[in-house]
FIZA-984562 format. One record per residue (C-alpha): x, y, z; residue in one letter. Coordinates in Angstrom, 1 decimal. Each point is the difference from the previous one (the first is absolute). Example, Ala and Ser with C-alpha at 12.3 -4.5 7.8 and 13.67 -1.06 7.14 Angstrom:
<sites>
      x      y      z code
   12.3   -4.5    7.8    a
    1.4    3.4   -0.7    s
</sites>
This chain:
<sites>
      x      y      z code
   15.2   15.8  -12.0    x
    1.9   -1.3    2.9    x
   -1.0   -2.7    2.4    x
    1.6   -0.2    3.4    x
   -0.8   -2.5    2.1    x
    2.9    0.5    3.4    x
   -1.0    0.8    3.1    x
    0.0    3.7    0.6    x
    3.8    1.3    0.4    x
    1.0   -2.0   -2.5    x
   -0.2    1.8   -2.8    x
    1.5    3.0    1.3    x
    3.5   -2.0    0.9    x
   -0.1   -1.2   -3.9    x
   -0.5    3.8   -0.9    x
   -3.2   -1.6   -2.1    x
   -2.5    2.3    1.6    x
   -3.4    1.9   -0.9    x
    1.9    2.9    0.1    x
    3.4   -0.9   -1.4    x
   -1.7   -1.7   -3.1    x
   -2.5    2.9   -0.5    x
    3.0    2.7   -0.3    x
    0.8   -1.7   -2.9    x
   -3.0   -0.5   -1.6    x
   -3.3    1.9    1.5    x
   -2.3   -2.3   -2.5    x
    1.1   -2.9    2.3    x
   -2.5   -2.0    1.7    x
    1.2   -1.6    3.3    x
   -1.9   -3.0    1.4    x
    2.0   -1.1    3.4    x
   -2.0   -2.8    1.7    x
    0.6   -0.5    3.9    x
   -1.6   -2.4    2.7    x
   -1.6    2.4    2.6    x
    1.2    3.6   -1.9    x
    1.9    2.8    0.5    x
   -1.1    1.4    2.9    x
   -1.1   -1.5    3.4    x
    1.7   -1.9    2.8    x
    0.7   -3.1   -2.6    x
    1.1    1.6   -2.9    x
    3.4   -1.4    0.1    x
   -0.9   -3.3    0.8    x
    0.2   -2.5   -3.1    x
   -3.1   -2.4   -0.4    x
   -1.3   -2.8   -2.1    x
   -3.8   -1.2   -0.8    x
    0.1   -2.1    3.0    x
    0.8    2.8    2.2    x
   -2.3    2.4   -1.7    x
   -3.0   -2.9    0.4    x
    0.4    0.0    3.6    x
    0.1    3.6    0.9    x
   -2.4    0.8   -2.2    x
   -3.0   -2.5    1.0    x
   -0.1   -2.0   -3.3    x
    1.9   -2.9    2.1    x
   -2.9    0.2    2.6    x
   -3.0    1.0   -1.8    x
    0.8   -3.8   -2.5    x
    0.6   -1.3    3.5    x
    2.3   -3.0   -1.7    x
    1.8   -2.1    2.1    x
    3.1   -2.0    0.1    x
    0.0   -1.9    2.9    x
   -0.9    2.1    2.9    x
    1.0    3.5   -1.4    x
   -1.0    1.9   -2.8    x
    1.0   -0.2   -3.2    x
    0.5    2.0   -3.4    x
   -2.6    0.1   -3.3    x
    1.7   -1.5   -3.2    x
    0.9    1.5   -2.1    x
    1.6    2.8    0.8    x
   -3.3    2.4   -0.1    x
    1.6    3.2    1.7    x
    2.9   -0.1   -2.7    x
   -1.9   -0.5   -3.2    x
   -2.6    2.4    0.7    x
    3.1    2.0    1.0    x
    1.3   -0.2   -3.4    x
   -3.4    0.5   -1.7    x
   -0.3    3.5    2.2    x
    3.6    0.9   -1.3    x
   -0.7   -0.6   -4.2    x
   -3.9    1.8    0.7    x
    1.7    3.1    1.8    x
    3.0    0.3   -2.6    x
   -2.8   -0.4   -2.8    x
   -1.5    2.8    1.3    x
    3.2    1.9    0.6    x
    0.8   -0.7   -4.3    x
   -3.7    1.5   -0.4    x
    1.0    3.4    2.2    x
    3.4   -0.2   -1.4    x
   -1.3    0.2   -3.9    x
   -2.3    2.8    1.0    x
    2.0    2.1    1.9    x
    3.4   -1.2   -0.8    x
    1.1   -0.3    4.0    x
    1.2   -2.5    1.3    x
   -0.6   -1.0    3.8    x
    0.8   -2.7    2.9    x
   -2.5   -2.6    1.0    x
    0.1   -2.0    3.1    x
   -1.5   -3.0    0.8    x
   -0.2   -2.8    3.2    x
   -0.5   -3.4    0.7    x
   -1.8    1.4    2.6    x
   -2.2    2.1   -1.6    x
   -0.8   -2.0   -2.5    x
   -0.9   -3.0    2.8    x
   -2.6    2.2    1.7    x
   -1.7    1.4   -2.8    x
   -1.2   -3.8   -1.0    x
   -1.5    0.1    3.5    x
   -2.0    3.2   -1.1    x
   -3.2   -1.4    1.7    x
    2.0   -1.0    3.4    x
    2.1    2.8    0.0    x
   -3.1    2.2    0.6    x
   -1.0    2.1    3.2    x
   -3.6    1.1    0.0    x
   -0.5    2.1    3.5    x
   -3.1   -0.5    0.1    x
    0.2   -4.0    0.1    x
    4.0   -0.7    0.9    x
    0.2    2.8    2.4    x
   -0.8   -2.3    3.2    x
    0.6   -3.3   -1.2    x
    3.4    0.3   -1.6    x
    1.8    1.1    2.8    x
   -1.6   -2.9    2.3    x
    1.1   -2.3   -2.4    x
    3.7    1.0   -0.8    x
    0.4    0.5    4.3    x
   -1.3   -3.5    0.0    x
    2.6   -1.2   -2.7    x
    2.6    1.5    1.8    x
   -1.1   -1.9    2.7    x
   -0.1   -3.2   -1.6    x
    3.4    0.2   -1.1    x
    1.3    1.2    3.7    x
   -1.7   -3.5    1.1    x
    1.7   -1.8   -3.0    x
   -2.9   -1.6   -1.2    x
    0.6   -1.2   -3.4    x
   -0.8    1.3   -3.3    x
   -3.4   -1.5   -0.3    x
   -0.9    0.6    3.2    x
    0.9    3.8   -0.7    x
   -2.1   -0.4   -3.1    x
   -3.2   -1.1    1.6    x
    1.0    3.2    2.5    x
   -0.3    2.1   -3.0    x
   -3.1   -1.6   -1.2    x
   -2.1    0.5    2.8    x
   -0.1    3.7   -0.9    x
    0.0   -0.6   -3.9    x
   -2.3   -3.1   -0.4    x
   -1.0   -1.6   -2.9    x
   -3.6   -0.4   -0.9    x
   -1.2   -3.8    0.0    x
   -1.1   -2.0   -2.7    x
    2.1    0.8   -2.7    x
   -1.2   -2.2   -3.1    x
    0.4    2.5   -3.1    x
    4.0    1.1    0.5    x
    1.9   -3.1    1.1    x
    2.3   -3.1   -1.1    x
   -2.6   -3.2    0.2    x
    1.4   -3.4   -0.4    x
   -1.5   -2.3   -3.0    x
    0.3   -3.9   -0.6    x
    2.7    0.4   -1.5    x
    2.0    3.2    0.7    x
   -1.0    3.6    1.1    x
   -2.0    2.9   -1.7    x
    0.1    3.8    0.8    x
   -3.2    1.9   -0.1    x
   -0.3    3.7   -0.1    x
   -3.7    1.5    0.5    x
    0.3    3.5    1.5    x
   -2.9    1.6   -1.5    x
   -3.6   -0.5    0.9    x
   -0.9   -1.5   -3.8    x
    2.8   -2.7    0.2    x
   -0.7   -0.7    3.5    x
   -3.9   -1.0   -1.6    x
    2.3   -1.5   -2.9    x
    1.9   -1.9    2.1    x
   -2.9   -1.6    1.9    x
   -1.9   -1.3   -3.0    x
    2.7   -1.3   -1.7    x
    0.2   -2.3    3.8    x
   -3.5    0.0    1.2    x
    1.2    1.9    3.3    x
   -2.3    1.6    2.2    x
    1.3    3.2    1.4    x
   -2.3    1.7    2.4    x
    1.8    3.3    0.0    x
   -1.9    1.2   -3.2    x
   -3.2    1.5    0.6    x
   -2.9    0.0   -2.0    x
    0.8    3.9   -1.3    x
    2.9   -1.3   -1.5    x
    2.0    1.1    2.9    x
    2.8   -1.7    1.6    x
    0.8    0.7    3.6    x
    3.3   -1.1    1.7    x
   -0.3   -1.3    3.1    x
   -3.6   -0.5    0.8    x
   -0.6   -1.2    3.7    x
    0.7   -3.5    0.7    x
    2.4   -0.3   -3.2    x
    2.8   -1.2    2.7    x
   -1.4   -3.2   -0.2    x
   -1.6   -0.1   -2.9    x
    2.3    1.0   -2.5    x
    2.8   -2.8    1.1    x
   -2.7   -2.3   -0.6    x
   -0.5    1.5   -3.6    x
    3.9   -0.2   -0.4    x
   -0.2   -3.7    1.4    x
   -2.8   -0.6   -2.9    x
    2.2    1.6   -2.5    x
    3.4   -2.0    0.7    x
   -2.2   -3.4   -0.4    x
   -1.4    1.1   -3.3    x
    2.9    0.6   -1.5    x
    1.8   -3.1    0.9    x
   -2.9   -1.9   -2.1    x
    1.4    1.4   -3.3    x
    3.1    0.3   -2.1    x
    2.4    3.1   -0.5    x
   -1.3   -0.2   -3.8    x
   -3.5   -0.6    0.6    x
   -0.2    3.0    2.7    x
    2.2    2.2   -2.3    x
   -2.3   -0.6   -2.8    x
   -3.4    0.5    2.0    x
    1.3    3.2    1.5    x
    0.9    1.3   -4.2    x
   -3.8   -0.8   -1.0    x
   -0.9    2.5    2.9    x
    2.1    2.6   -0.5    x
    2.2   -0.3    3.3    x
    3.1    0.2    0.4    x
    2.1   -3.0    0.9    x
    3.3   -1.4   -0.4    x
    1.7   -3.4    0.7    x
    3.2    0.1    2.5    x
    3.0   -0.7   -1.5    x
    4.0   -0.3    1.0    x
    2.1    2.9   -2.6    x
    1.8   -3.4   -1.6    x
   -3.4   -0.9   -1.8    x
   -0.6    3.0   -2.1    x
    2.9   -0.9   -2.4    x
   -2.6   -2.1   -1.6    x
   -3.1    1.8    0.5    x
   -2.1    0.6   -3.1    x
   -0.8    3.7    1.3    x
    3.7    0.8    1.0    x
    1.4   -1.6   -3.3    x
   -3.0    1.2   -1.8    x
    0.9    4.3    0.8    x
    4.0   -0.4   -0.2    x
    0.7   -0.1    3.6    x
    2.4   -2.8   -0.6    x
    3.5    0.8   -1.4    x
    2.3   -2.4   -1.3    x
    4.1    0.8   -0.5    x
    2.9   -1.0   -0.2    x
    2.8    0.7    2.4    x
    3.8   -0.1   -0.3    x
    0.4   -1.1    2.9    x
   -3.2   -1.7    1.5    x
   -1.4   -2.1   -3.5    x
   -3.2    0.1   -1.2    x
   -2.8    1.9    2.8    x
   -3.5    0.6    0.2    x
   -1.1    3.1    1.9    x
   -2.8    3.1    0.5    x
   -0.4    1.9   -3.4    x
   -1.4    3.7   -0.4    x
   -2.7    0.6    2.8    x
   -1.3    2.6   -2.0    x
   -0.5    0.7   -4.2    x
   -0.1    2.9   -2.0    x
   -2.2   -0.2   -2.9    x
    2.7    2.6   -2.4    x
    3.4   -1.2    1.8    x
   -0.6   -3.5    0.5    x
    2.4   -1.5    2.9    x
    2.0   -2.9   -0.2    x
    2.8   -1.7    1.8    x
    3.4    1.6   -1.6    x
    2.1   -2.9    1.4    x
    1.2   -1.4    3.7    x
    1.5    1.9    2.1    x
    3.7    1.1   -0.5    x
    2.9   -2.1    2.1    x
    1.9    2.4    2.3    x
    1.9    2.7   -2.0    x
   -1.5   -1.7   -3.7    x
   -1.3    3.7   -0.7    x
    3.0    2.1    1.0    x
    1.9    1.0   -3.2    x
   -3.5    0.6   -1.6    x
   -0.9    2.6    2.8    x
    2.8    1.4    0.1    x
    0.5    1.0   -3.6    x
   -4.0    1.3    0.1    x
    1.8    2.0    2.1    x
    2.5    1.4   -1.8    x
    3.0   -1.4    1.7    x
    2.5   -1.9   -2.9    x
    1.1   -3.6   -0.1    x
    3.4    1.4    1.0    x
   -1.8    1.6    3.0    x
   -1.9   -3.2    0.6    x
    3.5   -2.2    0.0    x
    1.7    2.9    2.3    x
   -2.7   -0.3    2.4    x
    0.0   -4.2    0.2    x
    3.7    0.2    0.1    x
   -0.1    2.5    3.1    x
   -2.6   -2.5    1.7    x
   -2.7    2.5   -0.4    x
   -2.4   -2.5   -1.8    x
    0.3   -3.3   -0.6    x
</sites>
């Protein structure tokens, strides 16, 4: 398997190739990695998550802001999903590969990769986009010829894709003493959800029905939100996270990353790693996201300083230590 991760062009000055590489051995799979692809009118231009966030919409759909402009989701979403894509398409490659015995090349995009996690966004229905879409994108366009700022674009791109009022079951609420996440999608946790606070949501009918955006929800569901906020500033984190277990709802407290290294539920599963390093001491970071039950994972050590793993690749490789010395003596490694 080879990974290459240049921008398109690249490969073929180093004579490192899809098809250079496959001469030599047809059972090679060849994962090359670009920003926007090989083809198109940005194929040769070089591009980072940050770039790929903004062209892409995941910038603007977070809408986060730094100051008066927009700015980019941490961490770096477009990348590790990237990378995710890359290992799930060269797993599948191996499978083909051990089947058929043919090797292949697999390309994947920050791009790509960036718009398929907008799946629901990044869908044209004619029936229900096919007028209103291209108002709203001539009105964009607009918007940005008048320089109105990014929020002011925003609420421009609103009008034609509001949001329902009254959102209670899928939000961030703040407590006494912190925040808490709460995720009811479904009509049952919805009814969960409102026992477990003694709510009152008008929207459910007495058929067990739950309709949207009945009329007059406009006002009254901000008022229902308003109700909600003030609730859940009478409790604690705890107490709410606790309540929301005995019903069955899902709920979560908000943390910052630095507070999971001692969390009983990160510590608890193995997601926290301790090691060694030569250089850096003693460290604490993420362990195995994932286990297999008959080839348990486990950390096999930090990560290498720069050139640590040379000699030892080189000689998997076949090349001798007085092939290794000629090479370091001639500048070619290090």
């Amino acid at each position: 398997v080879v990974v290459i991760n240049y921008r398109p062009g690249v490969a073929e000055q180093l004579r490192i190739d899809y098809e250079t590489l496959s001469a030599l051995n047809p059972r090679l799979i060849y994962c090359e990695n670009t920003a926007f692809g090989r083809k198109g009118p940005l194929a040769r231009r070089g591009g980072y998550d940050i770039v790929v966030q903004a062209m892409t919409g995941l910038m603007a759909g977070e809408a986060k802001m730094s100051g008066d402009v927009p700015t980019y989701i941490y961490p770096a979403v477009a990348d590790y999903a990237t990378g995710i894509q890359m290992a799930n398409s060269i797993s599948a490659a191996l499978y083909v590969r051990e089947k058929t015995g043919k090797g292949q090349r697999i390309d994947s995009t920050l791009m790509g990769t960036a718009i398929a996690m907008q799946t629901s966004q990044f869908t044209f229905i004619d029936a229900w986009d096919g007028e209103t879409l291209p108002q709203m994108l001539q009105h964009v366009h607009q918007a940005r010829l008048d320089r109105q700022s990014f929020l002011e674009q925003v609420q421009v791109h609103n009008r034609f894709r509001p949001v329902v009022a009254g959102n209670i079951y899928y939000r961030v609420y703040q407590t006494s003493d912190g925040f808490i996440a709460i995720g009811a999608l479904s009509n049952a946790l919805r009814l969960k959800m409102l026992a477990a606070t003694g709510l009152k949501d008008s929207r459910f009918r007495p058929n067990g029905g739950f309709e949207v955006a009945p009329e007059g929800w406009d006002e009254e569901g901000p008022r229902l939100v308003a109700e909600a906020e003030a609730l859940f500033m009478t409790r604690s984190t705890e107490e709410w996270a606790q309540t929301f277990e005995d019903h069955g709802v899902p709920a979560g407290a908000l943390h910052f990353i630095e507070e999971l290294f001692e969390h009983p539920q990160t510590l608890e599963n193995g997601l926290v790693a301790e090691l060694d390093h030569e250089l850096l001491g003693h460290m604490r970071m993420v362990g195995p996201p994932f286990q297999m039950s008959e080839t348990p994972l486990a950390p096999q050590g930090p990560s290498p300083t720069l050139g640590g793993n040379t000699d030892s690749v080189l000689m998997h490789a076949g090349f001798t230590p007085e092939d290794i010395d000629h090479m370091r003596s001639k500048g070619v490694i290090r």
